[in-house]
C-alpha positions as CSV (number, residue, x, y, z in Angstrom):
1,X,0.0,0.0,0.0
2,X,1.7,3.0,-1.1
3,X,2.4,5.6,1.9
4,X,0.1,8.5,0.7
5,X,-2.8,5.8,1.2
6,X,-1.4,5.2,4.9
7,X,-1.5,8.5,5.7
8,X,-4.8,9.2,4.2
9,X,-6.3,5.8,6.1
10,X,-4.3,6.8,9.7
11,X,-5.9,10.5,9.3
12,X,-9.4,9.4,8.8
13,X,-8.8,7.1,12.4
14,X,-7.6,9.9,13.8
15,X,-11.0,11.8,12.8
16,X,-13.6,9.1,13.6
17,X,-12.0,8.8,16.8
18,X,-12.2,12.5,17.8
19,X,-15.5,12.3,16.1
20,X,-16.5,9.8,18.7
21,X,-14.8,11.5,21.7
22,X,-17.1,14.4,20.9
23,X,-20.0,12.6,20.4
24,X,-19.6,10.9,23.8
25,X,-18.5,13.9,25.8
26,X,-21.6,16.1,24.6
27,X,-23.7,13.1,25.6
28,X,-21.9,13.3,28.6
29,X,-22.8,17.1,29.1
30,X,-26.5,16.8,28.1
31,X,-26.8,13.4,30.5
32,X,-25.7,16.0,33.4
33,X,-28.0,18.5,32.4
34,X,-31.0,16.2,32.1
35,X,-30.2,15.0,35.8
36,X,-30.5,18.4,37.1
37,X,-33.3,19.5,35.6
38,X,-35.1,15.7,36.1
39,X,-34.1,15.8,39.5
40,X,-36.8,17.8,41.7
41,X,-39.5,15.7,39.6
42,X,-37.5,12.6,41.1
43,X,-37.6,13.8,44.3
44,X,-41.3,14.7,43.8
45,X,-42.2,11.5,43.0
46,X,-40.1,9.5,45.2
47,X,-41.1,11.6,48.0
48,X,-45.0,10.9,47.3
49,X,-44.4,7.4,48.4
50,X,-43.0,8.0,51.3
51,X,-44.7,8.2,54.9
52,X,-44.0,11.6,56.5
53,X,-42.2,9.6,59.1
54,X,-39.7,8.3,56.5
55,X,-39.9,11.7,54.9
56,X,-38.7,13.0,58.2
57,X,-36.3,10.9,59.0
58,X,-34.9,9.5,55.5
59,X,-33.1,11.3,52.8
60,X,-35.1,12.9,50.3
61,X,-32.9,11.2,47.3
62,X,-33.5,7.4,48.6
63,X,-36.1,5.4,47.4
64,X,-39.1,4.9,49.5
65,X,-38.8,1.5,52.3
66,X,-41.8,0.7,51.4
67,X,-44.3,2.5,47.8
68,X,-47.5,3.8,50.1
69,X,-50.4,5.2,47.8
70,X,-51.9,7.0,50.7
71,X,-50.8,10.0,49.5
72,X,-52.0,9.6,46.2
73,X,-55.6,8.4,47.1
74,X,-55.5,11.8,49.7
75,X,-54.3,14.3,46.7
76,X,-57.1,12.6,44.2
77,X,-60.0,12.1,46.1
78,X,-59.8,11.1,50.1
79,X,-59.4,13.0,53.6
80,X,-56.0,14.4,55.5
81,X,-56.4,18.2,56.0
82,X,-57.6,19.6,59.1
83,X,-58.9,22.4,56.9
84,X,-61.2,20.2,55.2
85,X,-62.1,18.0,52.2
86,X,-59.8,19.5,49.8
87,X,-58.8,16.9,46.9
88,X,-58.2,17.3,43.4
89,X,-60.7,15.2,41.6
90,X,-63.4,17.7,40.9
91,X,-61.1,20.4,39.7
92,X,-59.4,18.0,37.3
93,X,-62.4,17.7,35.4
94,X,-63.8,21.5,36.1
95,X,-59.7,21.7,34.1
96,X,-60.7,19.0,31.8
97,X,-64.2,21.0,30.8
98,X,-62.4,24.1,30.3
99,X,-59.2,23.3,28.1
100,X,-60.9,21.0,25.8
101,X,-63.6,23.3,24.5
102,X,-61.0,26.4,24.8
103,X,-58.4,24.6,23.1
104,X,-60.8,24.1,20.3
105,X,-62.4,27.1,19.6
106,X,-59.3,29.3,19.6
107,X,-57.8,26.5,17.2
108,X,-60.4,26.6,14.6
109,X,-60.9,30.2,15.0
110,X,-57.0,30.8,14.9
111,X,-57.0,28.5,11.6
112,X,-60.0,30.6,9.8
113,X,-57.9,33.8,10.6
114,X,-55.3,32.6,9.3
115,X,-57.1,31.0,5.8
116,X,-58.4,34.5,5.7
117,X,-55.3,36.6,6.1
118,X,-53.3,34.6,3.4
119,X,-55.7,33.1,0.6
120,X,-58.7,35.6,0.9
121,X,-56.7,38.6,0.6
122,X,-58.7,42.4,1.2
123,X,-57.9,46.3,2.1
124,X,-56.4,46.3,5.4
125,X,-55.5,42.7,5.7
126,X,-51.7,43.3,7.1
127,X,-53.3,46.1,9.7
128,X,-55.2,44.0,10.9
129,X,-52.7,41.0,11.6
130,X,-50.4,43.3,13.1
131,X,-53.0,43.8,15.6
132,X,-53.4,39.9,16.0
133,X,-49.5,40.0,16.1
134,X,-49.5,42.9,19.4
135,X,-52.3,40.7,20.6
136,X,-48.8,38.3,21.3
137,X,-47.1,40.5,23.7
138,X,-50.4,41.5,25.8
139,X,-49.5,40.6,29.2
140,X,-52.0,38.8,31.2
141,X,-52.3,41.4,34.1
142,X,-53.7,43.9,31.3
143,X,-56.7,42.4,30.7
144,X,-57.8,41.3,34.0
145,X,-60.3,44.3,34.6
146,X,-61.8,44.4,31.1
147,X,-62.2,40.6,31.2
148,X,-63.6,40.5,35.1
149,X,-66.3,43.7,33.3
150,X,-67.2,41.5,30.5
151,X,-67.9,38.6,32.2
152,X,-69.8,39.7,34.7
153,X,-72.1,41.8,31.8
154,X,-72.2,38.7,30.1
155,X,-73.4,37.0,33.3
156,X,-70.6,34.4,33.3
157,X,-68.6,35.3,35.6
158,X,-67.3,32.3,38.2
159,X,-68.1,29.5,35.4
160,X,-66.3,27.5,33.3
161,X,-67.8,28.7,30.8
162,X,-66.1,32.1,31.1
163,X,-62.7,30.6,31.6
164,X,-63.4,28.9,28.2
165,X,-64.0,32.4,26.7
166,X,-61.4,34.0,28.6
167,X,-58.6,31.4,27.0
168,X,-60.4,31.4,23.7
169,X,-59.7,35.0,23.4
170,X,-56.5,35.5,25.1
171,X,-55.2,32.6,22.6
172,X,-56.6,33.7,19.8
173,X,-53.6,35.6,18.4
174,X,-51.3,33.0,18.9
175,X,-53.6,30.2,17.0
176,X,-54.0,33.4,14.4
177,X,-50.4,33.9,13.9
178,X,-49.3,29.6,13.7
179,X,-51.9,29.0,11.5
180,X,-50.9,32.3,9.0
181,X,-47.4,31.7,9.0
182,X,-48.1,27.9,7.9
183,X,-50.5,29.3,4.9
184,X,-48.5,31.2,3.8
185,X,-46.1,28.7,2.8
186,X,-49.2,26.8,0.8
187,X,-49.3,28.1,-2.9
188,X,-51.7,30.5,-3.9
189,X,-52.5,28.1,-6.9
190,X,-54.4,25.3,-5.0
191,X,-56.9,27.7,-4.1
192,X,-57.2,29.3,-7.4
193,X,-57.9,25.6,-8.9
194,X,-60.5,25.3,-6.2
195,X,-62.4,28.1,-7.3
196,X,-62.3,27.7,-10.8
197,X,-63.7,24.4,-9.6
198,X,-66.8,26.1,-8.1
199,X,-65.4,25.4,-4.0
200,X,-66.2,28.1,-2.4
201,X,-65.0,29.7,1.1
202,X,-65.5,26.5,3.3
203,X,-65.4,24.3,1.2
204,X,-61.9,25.2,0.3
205,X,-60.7,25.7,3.8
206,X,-62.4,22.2,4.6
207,X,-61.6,19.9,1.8
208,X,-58.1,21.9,0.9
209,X,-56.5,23.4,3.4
210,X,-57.0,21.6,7.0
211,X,-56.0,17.9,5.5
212,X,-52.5,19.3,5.1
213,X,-52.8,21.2,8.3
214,X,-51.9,18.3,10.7
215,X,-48.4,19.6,11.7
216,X,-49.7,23.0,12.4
217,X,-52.9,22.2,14.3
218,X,-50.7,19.8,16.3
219,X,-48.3,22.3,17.3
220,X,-51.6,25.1,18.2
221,X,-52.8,22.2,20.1
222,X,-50.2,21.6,22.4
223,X,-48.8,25.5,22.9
224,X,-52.9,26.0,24.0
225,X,-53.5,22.9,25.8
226,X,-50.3,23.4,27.8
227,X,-50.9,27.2,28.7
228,X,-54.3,26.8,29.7
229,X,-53.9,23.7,31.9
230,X,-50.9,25.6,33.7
231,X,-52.7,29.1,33.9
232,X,-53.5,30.1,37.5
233,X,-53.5,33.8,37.1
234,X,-56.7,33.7,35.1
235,X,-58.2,30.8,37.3
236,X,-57.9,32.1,40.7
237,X,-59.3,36.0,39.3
238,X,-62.1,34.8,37.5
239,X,-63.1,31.3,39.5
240,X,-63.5,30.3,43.4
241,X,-64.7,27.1,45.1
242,X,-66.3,24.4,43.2
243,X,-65.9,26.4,39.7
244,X,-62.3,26.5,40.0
245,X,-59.8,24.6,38.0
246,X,-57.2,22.7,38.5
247,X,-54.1,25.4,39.5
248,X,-56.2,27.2,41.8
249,X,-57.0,23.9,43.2
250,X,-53.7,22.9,43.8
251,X,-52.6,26.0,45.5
252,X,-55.5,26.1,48.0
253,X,-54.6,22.4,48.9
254,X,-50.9,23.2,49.6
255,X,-52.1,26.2,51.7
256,X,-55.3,24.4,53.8
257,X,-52.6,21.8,55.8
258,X,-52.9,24.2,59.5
259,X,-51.0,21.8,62.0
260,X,-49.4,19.7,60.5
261,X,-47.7,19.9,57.0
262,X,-48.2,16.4,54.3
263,X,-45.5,16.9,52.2
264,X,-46.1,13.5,50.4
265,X,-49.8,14.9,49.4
266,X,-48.7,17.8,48.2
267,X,-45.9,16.1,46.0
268,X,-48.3,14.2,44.7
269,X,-51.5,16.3,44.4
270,X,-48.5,18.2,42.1
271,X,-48.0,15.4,40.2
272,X,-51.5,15.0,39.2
273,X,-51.8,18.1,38.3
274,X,-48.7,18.5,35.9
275,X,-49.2,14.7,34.5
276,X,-51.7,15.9,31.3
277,X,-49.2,18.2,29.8
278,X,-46.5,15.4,30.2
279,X,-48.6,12.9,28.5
280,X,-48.9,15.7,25.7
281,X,-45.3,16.4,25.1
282,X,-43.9,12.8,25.5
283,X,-46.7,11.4,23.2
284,X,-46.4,14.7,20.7
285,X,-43.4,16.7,21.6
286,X,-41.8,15.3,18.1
287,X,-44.5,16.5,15.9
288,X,-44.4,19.6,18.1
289,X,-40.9,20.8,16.7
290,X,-42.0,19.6,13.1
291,X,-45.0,21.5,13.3
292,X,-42.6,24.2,14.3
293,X,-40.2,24.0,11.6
294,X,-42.7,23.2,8.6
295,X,-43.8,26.5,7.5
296,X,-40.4,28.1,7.8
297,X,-39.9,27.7,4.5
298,X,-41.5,30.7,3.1
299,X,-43.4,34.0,4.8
């Protein structure tokens, strides 16, 4: 073997193994950070199997002696405040009954905008998205008069009816803005051929446009589901007692324990309530980033 051919043959050794030092070291880095970040949910967990004897008197990293579900059944639906029957059960559902119909509205409503904005083009169009788009950077604590005003003219106050309108609205220009940027990257000339076909508005946005809208409406899904199950601000100003959802919930329980303080309830009860928007972005967070990334191409 001639000695150029050597040299060539040791170099590209010398690279894959460098290669594979790298690749092993940044595993190495992002193995650390996913053990920092993972670790209070560990401990979280770990901890709502524990007696509060053990909790006590053990260390907060070992694994429970023995895996009690006392805590568990306390946090979902039993007794163990002084304060009272506080449990998480009712406001899982009153959460349940609000994101689902809020998450769709603001989905489809977001998804006509933005069929209107970019195929059904009129005077004014970019005005008015720009007003969609400062809609984006509204912060919550501006709108809590107005909204508390409304709903109590529209006699909905305290419902969860009027957190489903409050989320609709507030996540209106976000759903607006997904859904526009993705249409814009769909040629003008598929809806032309569906009007010189005789479709006409809904017809083209329901038999053209939302059965290549999957990555999109999966992504609008998930950013709404996700802020609306989290929201407290809007739950505990709007919503008290029995209409109140999940977050509110949550906080009340922490904050009912007088004497004597269940931290293994509490871990769990916070379990519970984070566990539907983990589902979501372990079962979807992949289509969530290619929902992302597919209408970058143009707009």
């Amino acid at each position: 073997m001639p000695a150029v051919d050597l040299q060539m043959e040791a170099l590209e050794r010398s690279a894959s193994r460098r290669r594979t030092f790298y690749r092993w070291l940044l595993f190495l880095i992002l193995g650390v950070f996913a053990i920092y970040y993972l670790a209070p949910m560990y401990v979280m967990i770990v901890t709502s199997f524990k007696s509060m004897e053990e909790i006590r008197k053990g260390n907060l990293m070992m694994l429970p002696k023995e895996f009690l579900l006392d805590a568990w059944k306390i946090a979902w639906g039993g007794r163990g405040y002084d304060a009272g029957d506080v449990f998480l059960r009712p406001f899982f559902w009153n959460s349940t009954k609000m994101v689902v119909p809020a998450v769709v509205i603001s989905t489809f409503l977001g998804a006509i905008n933005g069929y209107i904005l970019t195929k059904w083009r009129f005077k004014g169009d970019n005005i008015i998205f720009l007003l969609f788009l400062f809609g984006c950077f509204i912060p919550y604590q501006a709108i809590l008069l107005p909204m508390a005003r409304t709903l109590g003219a529209l006699g909905i106050s305290n419902s969860i009816t009027g957190l489903v309108l409050v989320h609709s609205v507030y996540g209106l220009s976000f759903t607006t803005l997904f859904f526009r940027n993705y249409y814009v990257s769909i040629p003008d000339e598929m809806i032309k051929a569906a009007r010189i076909d005789g479709a006409g508005f809904f017809k083209i946005f329901f038999k053209v446009l939302l059965p290549i809208s999957a990555p999109i409406i999966v992504v609008t899904v998930i950013w709404q589901f996700t802020n609306i199950w989290n929201d407290f601000l809007f739950g505990s100003s709007f919503s008290f007692g029995e209409a109140a959802p999940i977050q509110v919930a949550l906080n009340n329980m922490v904050l009912t324990s007088t004497s004597v303080k269940q931290y293994n309830v509490d871990m769990a009860a916070a379990f519970i309530a984070g566990f539907p928007t983990l589902v979501v972005y372990i079962l979807a967070g992949k289509y969530f980033i290619r929902g992302l990334t597919a209408g970058s191409v143009k707009g």
